[in-house]
N, C-alpha and C positions, 0 to 999 in steps of 0.2 A: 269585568276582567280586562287590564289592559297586559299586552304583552311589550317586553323591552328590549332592545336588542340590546344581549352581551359582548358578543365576538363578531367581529366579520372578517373571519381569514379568507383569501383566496388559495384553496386546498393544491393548485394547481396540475388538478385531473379531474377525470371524471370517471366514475364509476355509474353505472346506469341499475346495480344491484349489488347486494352483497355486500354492507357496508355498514358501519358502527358509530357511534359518538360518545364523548365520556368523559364527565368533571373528575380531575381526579382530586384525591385528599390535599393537595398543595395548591389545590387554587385554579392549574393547570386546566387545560382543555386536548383530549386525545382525540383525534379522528382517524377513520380506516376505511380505504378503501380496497376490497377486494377482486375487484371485477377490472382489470383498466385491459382493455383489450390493443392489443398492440399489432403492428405487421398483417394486418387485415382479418385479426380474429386469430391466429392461427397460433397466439403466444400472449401470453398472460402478463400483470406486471400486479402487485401489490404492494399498499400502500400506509405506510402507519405516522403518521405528522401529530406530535405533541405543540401546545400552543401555549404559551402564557398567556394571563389577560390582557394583557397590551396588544398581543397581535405578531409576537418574535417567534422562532419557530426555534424551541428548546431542544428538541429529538425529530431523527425522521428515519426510520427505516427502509427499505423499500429490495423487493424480491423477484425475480421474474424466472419463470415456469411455464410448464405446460400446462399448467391447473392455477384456478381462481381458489380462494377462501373467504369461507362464508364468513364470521366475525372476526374479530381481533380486542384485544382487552389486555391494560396494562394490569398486572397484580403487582400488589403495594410491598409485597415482599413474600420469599420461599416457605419463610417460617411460622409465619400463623394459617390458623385452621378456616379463616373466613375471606372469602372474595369480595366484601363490604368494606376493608379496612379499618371491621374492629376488633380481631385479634379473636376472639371469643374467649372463651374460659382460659386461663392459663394452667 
């Protein structure tokens, strides 16, 4: 088994837990970091960076609170029944 490198984004934080990855249907690359501890722990920041395969950074969110979150995950849309992006039975 050899492994291949696809993406090498620099996420520009770090999170040490609490944190996700995610091809999405377009090819895309989502990352999420939930944990980015700020002002010496005492305040939160999180983190949501869509990537292309080149390595452009398409979307990026970014929220800061008292409180971290554990995942994050882009849905492909409101209106179907499936978090897979395939729609399920119509």
């Amino acid at each position: 088994m050899t492994a291949s490198l696809l993406l090498n984004a620099d996420l520009g934080a770090y999170s040490p837990a609490l944190g996700s990855a995610e091809v999405l249907l377009n090819g895309d690359y989502t990352f999420y970091a939930g944990d980015i501890s700020l002002s010496g722990g005492t305040s939160y920041e999180i983190e949501s960076t869509e990537y292309s395969p080149a390595g452009t950074i398409e979307y990026q969110y970014e929220a800061l609170g008292p409180s971290n979150a554990y995942r994050g995950w882009r849905l492909p849309t409101l209106y179907r029944s499936s978090l897979n992006g395939s729609g399920g039975p119509e």
